[in-house]
C-alpha positions as CSV (number, residue, x, y, z in Angstrom):
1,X,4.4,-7.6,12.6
2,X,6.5,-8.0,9.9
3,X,9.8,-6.1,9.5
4,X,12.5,-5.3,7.0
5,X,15.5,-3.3,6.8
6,X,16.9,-1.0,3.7
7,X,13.5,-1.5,2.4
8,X,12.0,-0.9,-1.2
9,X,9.0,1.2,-1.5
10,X,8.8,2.0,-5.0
11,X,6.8,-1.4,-5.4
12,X,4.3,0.2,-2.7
13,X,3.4,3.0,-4.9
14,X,1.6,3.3,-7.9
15,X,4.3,5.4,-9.4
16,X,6.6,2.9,-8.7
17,X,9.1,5.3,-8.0
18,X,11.1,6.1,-4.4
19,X,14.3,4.9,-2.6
20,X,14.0,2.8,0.3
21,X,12.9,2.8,3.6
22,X,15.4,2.2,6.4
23,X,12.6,0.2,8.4
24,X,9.5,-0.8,6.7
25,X,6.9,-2.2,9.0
26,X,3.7,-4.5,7.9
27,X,0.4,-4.4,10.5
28,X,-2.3,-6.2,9.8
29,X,-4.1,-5.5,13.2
30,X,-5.3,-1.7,14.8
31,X,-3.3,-2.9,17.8
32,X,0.2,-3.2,15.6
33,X,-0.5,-0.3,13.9
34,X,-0.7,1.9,17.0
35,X,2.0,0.2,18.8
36,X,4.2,0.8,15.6
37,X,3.2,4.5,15.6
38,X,3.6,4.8,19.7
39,X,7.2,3.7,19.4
40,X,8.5,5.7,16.3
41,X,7.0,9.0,18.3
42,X,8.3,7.5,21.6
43,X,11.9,7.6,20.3
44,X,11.6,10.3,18.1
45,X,11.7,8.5,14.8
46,X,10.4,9.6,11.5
47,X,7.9,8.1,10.2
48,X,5.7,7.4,7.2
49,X,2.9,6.1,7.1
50,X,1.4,3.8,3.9
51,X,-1.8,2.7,2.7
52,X,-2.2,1.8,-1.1
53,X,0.3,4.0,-2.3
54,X,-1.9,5.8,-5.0
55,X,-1.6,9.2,-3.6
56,X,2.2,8.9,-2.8
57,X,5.4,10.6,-4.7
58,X,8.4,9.4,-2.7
59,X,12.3,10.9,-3.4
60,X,15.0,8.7,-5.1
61,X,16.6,8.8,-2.1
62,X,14.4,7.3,-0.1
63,X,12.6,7.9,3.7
64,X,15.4,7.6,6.7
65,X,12.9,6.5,9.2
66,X,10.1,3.8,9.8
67,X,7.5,3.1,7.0
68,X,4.6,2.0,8.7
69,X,2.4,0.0,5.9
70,X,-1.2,-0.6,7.0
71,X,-2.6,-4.2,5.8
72,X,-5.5,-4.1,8.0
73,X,-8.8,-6.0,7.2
74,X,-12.4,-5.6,7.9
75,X,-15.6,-5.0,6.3
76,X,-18.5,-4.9,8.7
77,X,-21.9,-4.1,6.8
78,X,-24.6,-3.9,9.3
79,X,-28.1,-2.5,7.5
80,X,-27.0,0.6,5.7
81,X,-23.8,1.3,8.5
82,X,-20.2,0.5,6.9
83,X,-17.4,0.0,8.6
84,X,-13.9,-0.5,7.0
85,X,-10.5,-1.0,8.5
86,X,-8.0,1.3,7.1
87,X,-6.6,-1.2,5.6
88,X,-9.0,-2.3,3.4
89,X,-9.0,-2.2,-0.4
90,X,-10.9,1.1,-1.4
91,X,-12.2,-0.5,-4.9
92,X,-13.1,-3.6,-3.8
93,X,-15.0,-2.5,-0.5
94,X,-17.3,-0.4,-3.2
95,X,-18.1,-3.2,-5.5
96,X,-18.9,-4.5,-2.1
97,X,-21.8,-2.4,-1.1
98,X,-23.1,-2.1,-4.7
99,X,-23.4,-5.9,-4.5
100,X,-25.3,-5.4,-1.3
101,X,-27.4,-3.1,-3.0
102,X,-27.1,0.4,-1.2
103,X,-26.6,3.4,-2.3
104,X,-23.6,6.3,-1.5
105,X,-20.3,5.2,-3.3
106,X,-20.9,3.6,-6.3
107,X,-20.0,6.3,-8.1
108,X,-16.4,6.0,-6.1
109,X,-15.3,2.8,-8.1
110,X,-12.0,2.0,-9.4
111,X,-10.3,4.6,-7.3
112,X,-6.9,2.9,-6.1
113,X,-5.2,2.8,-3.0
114,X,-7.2,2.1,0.9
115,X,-10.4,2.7,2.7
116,X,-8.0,4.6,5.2
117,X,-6.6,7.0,2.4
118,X,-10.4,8.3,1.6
119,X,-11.2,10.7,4.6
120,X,-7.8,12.1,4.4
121,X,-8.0,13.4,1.1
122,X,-11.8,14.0,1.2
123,X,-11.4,11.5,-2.0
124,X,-14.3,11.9,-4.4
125,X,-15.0,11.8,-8.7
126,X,-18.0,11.4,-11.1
127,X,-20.1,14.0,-8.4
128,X,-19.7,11.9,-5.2
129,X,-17.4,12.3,-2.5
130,X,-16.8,10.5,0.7
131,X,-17.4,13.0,3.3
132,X,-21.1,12.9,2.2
133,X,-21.6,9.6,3.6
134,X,-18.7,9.4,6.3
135,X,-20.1,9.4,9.9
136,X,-17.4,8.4,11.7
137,X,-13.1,7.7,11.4
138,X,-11.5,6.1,14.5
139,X,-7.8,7.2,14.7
140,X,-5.1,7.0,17.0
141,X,-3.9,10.9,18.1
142,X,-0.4,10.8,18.2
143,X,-0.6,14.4,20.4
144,X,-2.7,12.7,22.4
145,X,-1.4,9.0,22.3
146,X,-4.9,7.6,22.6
147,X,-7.6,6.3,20.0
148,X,-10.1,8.5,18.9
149,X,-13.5,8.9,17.1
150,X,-14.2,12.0,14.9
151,X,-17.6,12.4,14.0
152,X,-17.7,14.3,10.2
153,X,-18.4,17.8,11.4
154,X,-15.1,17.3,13.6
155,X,-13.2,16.4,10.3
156,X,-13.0,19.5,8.4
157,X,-13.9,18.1,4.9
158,X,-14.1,20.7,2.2
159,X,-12.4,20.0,-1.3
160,X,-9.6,17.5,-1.3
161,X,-8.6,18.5,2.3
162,X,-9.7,17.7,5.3
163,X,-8.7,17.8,9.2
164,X,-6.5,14.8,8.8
165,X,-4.7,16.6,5.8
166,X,-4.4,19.8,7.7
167,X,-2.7,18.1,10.6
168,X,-0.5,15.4,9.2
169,X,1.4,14.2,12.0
170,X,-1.1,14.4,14.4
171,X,-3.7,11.2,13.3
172,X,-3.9,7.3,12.2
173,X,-6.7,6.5,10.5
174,X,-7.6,3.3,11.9
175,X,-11.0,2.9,10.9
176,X,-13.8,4.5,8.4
177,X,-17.7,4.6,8.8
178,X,-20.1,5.4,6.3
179,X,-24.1,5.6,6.3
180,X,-25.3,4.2,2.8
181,X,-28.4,4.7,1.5
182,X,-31.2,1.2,0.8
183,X,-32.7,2.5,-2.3
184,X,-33.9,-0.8,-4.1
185,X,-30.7,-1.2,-6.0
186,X,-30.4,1.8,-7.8
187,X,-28.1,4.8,-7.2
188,X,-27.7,8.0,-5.6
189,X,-28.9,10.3,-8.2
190,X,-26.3,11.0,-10.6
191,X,-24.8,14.1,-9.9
192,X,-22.1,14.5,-12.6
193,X,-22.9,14.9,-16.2
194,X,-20.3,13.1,-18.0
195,X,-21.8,9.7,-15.8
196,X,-25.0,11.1,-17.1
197,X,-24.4,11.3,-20.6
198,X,-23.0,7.8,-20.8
199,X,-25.6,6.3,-19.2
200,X,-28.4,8.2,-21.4
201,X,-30.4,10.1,-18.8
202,X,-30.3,12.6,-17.3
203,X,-28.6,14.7,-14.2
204,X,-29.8,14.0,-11.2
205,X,-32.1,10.6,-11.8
206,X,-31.0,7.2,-10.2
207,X,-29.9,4.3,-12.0
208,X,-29.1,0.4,-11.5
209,X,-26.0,0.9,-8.6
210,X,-24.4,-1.8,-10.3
211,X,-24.4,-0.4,-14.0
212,X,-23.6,2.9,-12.4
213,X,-20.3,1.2,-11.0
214,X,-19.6,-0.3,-14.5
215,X,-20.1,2.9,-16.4
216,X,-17.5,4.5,-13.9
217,X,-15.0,1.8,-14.1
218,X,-15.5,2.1,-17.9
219,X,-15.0,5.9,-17.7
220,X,-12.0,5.6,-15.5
221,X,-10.6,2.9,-17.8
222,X,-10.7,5.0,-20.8
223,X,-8.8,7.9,-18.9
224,X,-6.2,5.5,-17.7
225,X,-7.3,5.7,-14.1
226,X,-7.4,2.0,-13.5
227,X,-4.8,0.2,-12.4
228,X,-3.7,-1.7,-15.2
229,X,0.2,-3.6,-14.5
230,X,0.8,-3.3,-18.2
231,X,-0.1,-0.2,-18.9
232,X,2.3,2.9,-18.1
233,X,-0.5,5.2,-18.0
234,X,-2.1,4.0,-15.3
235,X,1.4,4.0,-13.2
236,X,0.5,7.1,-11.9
237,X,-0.8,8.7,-8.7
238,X,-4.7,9.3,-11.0
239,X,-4.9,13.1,-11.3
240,X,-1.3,15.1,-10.2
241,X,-3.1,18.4,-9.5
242,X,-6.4,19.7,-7.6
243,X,-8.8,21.9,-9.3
244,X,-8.0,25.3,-9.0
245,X,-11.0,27.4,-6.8
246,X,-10.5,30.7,-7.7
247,X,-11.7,34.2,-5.9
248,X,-13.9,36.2,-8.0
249,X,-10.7,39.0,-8.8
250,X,-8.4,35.7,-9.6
251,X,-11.1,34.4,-11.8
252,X,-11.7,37.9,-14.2
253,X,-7.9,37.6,-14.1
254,X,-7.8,34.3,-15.3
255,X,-10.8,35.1,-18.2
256,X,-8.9,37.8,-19.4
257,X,-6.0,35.8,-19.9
258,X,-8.1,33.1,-21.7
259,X,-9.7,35.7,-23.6
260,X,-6.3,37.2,-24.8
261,X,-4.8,33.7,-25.6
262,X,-7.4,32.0,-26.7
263,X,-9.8,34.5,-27.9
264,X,-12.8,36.3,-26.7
265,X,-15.3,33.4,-27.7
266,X,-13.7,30.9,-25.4
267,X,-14.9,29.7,-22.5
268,X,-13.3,28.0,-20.0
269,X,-14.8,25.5,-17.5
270,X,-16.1,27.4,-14.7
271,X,-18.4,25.9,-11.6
272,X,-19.8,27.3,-8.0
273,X,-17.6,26.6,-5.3
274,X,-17.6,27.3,-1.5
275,X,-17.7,31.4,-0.5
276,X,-18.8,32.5,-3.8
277,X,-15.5,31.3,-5.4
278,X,-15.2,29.8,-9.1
279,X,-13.7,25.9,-9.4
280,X,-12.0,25.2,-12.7
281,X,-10.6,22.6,-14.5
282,X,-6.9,21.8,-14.5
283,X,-6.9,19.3,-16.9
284,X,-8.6,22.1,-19.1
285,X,-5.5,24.0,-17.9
286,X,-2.7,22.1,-19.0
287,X,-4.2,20.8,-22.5
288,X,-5.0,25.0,-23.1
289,X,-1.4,25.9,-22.2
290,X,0.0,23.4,-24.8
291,X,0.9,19.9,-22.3
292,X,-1.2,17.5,-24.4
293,X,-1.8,14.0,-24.1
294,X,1.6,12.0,-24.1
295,X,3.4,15.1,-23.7
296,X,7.5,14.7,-22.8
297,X,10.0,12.8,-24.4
298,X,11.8,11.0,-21.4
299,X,11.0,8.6,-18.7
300,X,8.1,10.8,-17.6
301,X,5.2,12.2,-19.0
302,X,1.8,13.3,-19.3
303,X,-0.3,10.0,-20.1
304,X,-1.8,9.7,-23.2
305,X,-5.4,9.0,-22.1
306,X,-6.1,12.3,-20.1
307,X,-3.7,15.0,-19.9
308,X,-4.5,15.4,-15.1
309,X,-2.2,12.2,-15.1
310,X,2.0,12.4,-15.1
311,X,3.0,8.8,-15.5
312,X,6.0,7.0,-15.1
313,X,6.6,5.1,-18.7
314,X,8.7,2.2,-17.0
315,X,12.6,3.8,-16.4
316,X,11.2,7.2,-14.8
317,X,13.1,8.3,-11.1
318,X,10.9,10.5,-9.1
319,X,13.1,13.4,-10.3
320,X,11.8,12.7,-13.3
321,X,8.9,13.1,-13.0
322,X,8.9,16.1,-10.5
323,X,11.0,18.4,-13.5
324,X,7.5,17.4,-15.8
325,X,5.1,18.6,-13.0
326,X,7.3,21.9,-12.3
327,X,7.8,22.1,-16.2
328,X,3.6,21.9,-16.3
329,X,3.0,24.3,-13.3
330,X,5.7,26.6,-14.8
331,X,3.4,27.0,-18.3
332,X,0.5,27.3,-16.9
333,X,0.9,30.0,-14.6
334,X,3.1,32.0,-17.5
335,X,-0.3,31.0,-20.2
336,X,-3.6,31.5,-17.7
337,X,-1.7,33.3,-14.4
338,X,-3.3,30.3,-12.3
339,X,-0.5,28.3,-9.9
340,X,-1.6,24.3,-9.6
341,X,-1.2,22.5,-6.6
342,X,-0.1,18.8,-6.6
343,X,-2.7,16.5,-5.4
344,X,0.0,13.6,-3.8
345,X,1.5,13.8,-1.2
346,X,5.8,14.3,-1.4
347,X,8.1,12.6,0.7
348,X,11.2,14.0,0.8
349,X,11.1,16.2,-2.0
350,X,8.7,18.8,-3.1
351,X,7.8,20.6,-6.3
């Protein structure tokens, strides 16, 4: 297992922002990873834990502890059962099964960061979301200290969260399994309109997996959600903030204010969520309450392909780009009385 001291992790993020780590491990095998873990807890050692970075905002100053980076690899297909290691590369592992020709992630393409990541965040886009084809994650319980299977209805998946979220200090993912779908090369049915629309059919029919892959990656690409080295907008963490799910006296609060601002014709993006709640859009959010495409003028600011992203434009530091995400939370709730909630997770530091 590799280790280094007074370690760099800015370059293991897609921000590319952080101080250093004062030990940064490297496993590449279940085994290191949970021996790695095991001694950090046995001698009461902080510790962070790293997969692709994508979903990570890490202070200037750095983490004073043990970053544990998971390199892991395996990719088991066996009929329609997946099984990744934690390590694994989430994009790649989907171009993967599309090649194979099932069905159940496809839509999941171009997503950075590693197949570990996904049940922890309950990761999902373009209508599809992993806890619909999870059946199992293998983790090591740190409360415990042994290594555990979860089947999904042990998980806790809902939007964005999930039991692994909930408790973060408790579980490792190790390991991910999915159940894919055979369906002769073609795709789920399409389940988000925008995928619909660019494709030329209609909600809810199947099309080639492959082209509904492409058409995603294209989408993505367009709203700087690629990773692209030479592009600053895609040095971010994707989208900064969840959708707001508002209760039904938050939501007629929130039309009103549309309504005064914006006028009584305007509409705002509105869809069912769980317990008769109302999901918006933040990205609908921050554009309405004046934080446009490219907005800022220093080191950090909104990208100016899609207004969800903050981006680091190449000189940021972390403190940066947290005064733009409080500045954008700050406006919001003052313009629409609706508070977002940052979708990485911080690391010393905290909006």
């Amino acid at each position: 297992m590799q280790e280094l001291h007074d370690a760099p992790l800015a370059p293991l993020t897609t921000f590319r922002l952080g101080g250093p780590a004062t030990r940064l491990l490297t496993a590449t095998t279940d085994a290191e990873v949970v021996a790695a873990v095991a001694e950090a807890d046995a001698s009461g050692t902080p510790l962070l834990v790293i997969g692709g970075g994508s979903n990570l905002v890490i202070g200037d100053k750095g983490f004073d502890g043990t970053a544990l980076r998971i390199a892991t690899k395996g990719f088991t297909l066996s009929g329609t059962s997946l099984e990744l290691a934690a390590g694994e590369v989430w994009t790649d592992a989907v171009a993967r099964t599309v090649e194979a020709g099932l069905a159940g992630i496809e839509c999941l393409a171009g997503i950075p960061g590693s197949a570990g990541a996904t049940p922890i965040q309950n990761v999902g886009a373009y209508g599809q979301e992993v806890s619909s084809t999870i059946t199992e994650v293998v983790a090591y319980d740190r409360h415990t200290r042994e290594t555990v299977t979860l089947p999904n209805a042990e998980c806790s998946f809902s939007y964005r969260h999930s039991r692994f979220k909930a408790e973060p200090d408790r579980f490792v993912v190790l390991r991910v399994r999915f159940a894919l779908e055979e369906a002769g090369g073609l795709s789920a049915p399409l389940a988000y309109p925008e995928t619909a629309r660019a494709m030329g059919v209609e909600q809810g029919e199947r099309v080639a997996a492959s082209a509904a892959r492409e058409t995603v990656l294209k989408l993505r690409a367009g709203k700087g959600m690629v990773l692209e080295p030479d592009d600053h907008d895609t040095w971010s963490a994707g989208s900064f903030f969840t959708n707001p799910i508002l209760d039904e006296a938050a939501f007629q609060d929130f039309l009103a204010r549309v309504h005064e601002r914006l006028g009584p014709d305007v509409t705002p993006p509105a869809f069912p969520a769980e317990d008769g709640r109302t999901k918006t859009s933040a990205a609908w959010l921050i554009d309405r309450a004046g934080f446009t495409k490219g907005y800022g003028s220093g080191p950090a600011r909104i990208s100016t392909k899609h207004t969800l992203a903050l981006t680091n434009r190449g000189q940021a530091t972390t403190e940066d780009l947290l005064a733009l995400a409080r500045e954008v939370v700050a406006g919001v709730h003052a313009a629409f009385g609706v508070t977002l909630v940052n979708e990485p997770v911080t690391v010393g530091v905290a909006l």
